[in-house]
N, C-alpha and C positions, 0 to 999 in steps of 0.2 A: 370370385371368392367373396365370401360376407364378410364382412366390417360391422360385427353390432354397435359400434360406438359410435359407428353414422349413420347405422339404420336407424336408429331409435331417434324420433326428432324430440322425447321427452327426456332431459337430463334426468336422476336422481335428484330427489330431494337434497340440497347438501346439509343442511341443519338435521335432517334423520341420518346423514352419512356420518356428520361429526359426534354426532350424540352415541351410535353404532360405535364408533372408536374410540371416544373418550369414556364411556360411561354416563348417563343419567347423574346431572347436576343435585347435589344432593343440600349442597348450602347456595349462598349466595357470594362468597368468594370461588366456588364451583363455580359459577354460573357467569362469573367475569373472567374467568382463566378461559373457560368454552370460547365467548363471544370474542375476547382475545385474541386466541389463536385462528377463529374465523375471518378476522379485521385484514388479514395483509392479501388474502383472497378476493376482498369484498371490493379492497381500494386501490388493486392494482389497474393497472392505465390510468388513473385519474386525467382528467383533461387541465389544460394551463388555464390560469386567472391571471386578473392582473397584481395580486397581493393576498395573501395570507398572514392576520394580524394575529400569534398565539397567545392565550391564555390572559386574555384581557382580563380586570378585576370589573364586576358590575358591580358599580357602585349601588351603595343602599343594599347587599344581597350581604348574608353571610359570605366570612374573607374568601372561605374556599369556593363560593361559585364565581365562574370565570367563560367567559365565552371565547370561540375563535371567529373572526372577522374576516369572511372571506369575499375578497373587492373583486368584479366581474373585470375582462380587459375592458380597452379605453378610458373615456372617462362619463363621468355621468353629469347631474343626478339620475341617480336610478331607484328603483320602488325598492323595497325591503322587506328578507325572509328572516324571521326568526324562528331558526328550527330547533326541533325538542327531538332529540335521540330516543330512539325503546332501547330496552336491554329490560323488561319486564319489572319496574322502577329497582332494581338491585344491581346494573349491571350497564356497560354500555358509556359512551364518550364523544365528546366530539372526535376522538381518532378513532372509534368503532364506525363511523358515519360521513369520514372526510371526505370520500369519493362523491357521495352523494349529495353534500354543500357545496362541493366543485360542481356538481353538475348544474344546480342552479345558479351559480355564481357564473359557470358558461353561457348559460340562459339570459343571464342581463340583473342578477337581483344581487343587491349586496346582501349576504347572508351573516347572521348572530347566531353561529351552533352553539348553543347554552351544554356547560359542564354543570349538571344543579346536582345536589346530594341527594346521595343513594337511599334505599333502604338495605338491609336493619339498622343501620347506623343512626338515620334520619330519616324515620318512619313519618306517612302523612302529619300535618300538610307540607313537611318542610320543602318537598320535592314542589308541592305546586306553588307556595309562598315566593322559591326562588325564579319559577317560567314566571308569574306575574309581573316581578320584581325586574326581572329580566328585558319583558316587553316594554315594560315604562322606561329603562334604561336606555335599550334598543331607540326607543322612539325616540330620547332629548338626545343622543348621541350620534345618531343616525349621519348626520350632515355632517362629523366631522370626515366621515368616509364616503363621502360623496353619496349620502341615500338620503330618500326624502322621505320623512316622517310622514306624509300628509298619503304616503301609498305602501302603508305596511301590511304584511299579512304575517300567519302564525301559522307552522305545522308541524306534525312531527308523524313519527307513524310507532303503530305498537303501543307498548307506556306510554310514546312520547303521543304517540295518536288522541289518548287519554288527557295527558295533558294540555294539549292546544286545545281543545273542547272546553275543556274547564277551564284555563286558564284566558281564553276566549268568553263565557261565559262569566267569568268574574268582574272583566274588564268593560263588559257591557255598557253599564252607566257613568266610566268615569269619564271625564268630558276632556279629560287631558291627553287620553289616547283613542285613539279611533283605528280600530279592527276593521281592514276593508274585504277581508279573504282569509280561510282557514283550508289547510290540508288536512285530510283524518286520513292516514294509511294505516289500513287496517288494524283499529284502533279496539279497545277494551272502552264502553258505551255506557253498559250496566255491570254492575261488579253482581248483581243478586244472580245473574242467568251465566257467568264465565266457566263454570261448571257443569254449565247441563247438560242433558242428551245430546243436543247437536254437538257441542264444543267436544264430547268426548267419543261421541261415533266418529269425526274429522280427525282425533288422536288414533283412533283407532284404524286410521287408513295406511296410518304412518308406522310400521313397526317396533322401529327404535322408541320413536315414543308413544306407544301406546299402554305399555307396562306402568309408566309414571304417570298415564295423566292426569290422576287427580295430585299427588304428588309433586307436579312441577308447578300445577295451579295453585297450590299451599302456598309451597316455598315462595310464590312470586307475591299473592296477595295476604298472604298472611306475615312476611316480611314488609309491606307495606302498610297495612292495616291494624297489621295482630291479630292473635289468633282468634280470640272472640269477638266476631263482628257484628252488632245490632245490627238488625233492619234497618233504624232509623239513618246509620253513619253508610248505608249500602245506598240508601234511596236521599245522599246529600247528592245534589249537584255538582258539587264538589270533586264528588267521587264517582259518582255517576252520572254524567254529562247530558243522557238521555230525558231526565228529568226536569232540566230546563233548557232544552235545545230549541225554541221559541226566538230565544238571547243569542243565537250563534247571526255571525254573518254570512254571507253567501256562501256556501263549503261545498268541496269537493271530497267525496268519500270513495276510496278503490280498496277494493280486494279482493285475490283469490280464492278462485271457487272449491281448491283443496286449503284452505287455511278452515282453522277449526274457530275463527274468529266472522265468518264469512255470514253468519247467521245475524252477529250483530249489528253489523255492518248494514244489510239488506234493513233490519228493524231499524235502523239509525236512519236509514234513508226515508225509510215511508213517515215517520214522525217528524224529518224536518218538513218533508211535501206538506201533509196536514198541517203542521204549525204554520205554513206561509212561508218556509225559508229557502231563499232559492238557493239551488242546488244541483252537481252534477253527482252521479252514482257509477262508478264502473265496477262488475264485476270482471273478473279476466281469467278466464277458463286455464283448467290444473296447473292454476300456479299456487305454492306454496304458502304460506307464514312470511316475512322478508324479503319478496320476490324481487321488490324492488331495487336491492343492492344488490339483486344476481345479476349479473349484465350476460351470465351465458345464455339467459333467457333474452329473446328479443322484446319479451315482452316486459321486459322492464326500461329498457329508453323506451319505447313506446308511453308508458305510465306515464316517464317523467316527461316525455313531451308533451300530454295531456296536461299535467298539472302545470307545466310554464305556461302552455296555451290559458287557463284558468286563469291564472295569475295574471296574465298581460289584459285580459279581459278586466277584469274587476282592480285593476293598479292603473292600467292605461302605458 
């Protein structure tokens, strides 16, 4: 007798399953109800640590941004992740991302998942004002959770992919933190090409969303940016990390060769090669958008073991 649910060794996309069920996000409280109701899916098994500190205040940050402090077992010093959540800057938490701080905090890294504020709310730069804000915090605090300042790194994936870039890129020259390692998963690069051909022939593999793609690209960066976006605030560093990726540290870049993101990714890698910046690049065949918090995919502890392997390389 056939079993198509275990003939098929490729799941369903689940983010075109959930979008098929709920509807195409049409605001950005849409688009947190979405990512919400995806979160107890994404976080279920989470593996144990040695402590989970919630909703810490970062000092120096607006009152609302708060991190959660997730301590590996034993004891350390251990090197330190400061991860930046996506949810396409409007959406998204450290409880949309727990599973996935657990997993490096399994790994050996005391992790800083930064809650920083959304857009429309707190449209650029308040989002990246608070990851900088966040990292400087990270770093003089670091040691009271057994992490050593002196082996930080920055990642996040999506938005947050976005913002470790930048907010890695800001951090460049200041002499009081030192960026030893950046994650980019599957990260938004250049905001002028997030719209193009590639990004919407990859929507268009996807049924559920291929109706919206230019629509859900509005809602995300236009909640972010506003609706009129000069050239000039596309091609800021700031905003688009591609522009001076010279400034990055050693990075690791992964993603999906069905993500509609995958093109930028591929151009993110060959401009850090030219600029001199070392670097690993994985592509990882039909995986989606988010692949990495799917763990029915194998190929996502696969990722994250790649990227702890990264990490213990450039942290020690």
């Amino acid at each position: 007798m056939s079993h198509p649910e275990r003939d098929d060794p490729k799941p369903q996309d689940p983010l075109s399953q959930l979008v098929a069920g709920m509807g195409v996000p049409q605001t950005a409280q849409d688009m947190r109800t979405m990512l919400d109701g995806f979160a107890p899916m994404l976080n279920a098994g989470g593996p144990a640590v040695g402590a989970v500190h919630e909703k810490v205040a970062v000092a120096g940050a607006d009152p609302a941004v708060t991190a959660d402090v997730v301590l590996p077992p034993g004891e350390g010093p251990w090197p330190v992740l400061v991860y930046l959540h996506g949810g396409g800057w409007v959406a998204g938490s450290p409880a949309t991302h727990a599973k996935l701080a657990r997993r490096f905090a399994e790994a050996g890294f005391v992790v800083f998942n930064v809650d920083y504020r959304l857009a429309p709310e707190h449209p650029f730069p308040a989002a990246l004002d608070d990851c900088v804000q966040a990292i400087r915090w990270a770093s003089e605090v670091a040691g009271q959770y057994g992490g050593d300042p002196a082996r930080l790194a920055v990642g996040g994936d999506s938005a947050g992919g976005n913002l470790s870039a930048a907010a890695a890129i800001a951090l460049a020259d200041d002499p009081a933190v030192e960026i030893r390692a950046a994650l980019l998963i599957y990260g938004v690069f250049d905001f002028a090409k997030l719209g193009d051909a590639d990004a919407i022939a990859k929507l268009a593999s996807q049924p559920a969303l291929a109706a919206a793609g230019d629509e859900l690209i509005e809602l995300m960066a236009g909640s972010y940016l506003g609706a009129n976006r000069p050239d000039s605030l596309l091609a800021n560093p700031q905003v688009s990390p591609v522009h001076a990726a010279e400034k990055l540290p050693p990075s690791h870049v992964v993603c999906g060769t069905a993500d509609p993101l995958i093109a930028q990714a591929a151009e993110f890698a060959r401009v850090l090669r030219e600029a001199g910046v070392e670097h690993e690049y994985k592509e990882v065949a039909d995986m989606p958008h988010g692949f990495v918090q799917m763990e029915f995919f194998p190929q996502a502890r696969q990722a994250i073991d790649d990227m702890a392997a990264f990490l213990r390389k450039h942290l020690g």
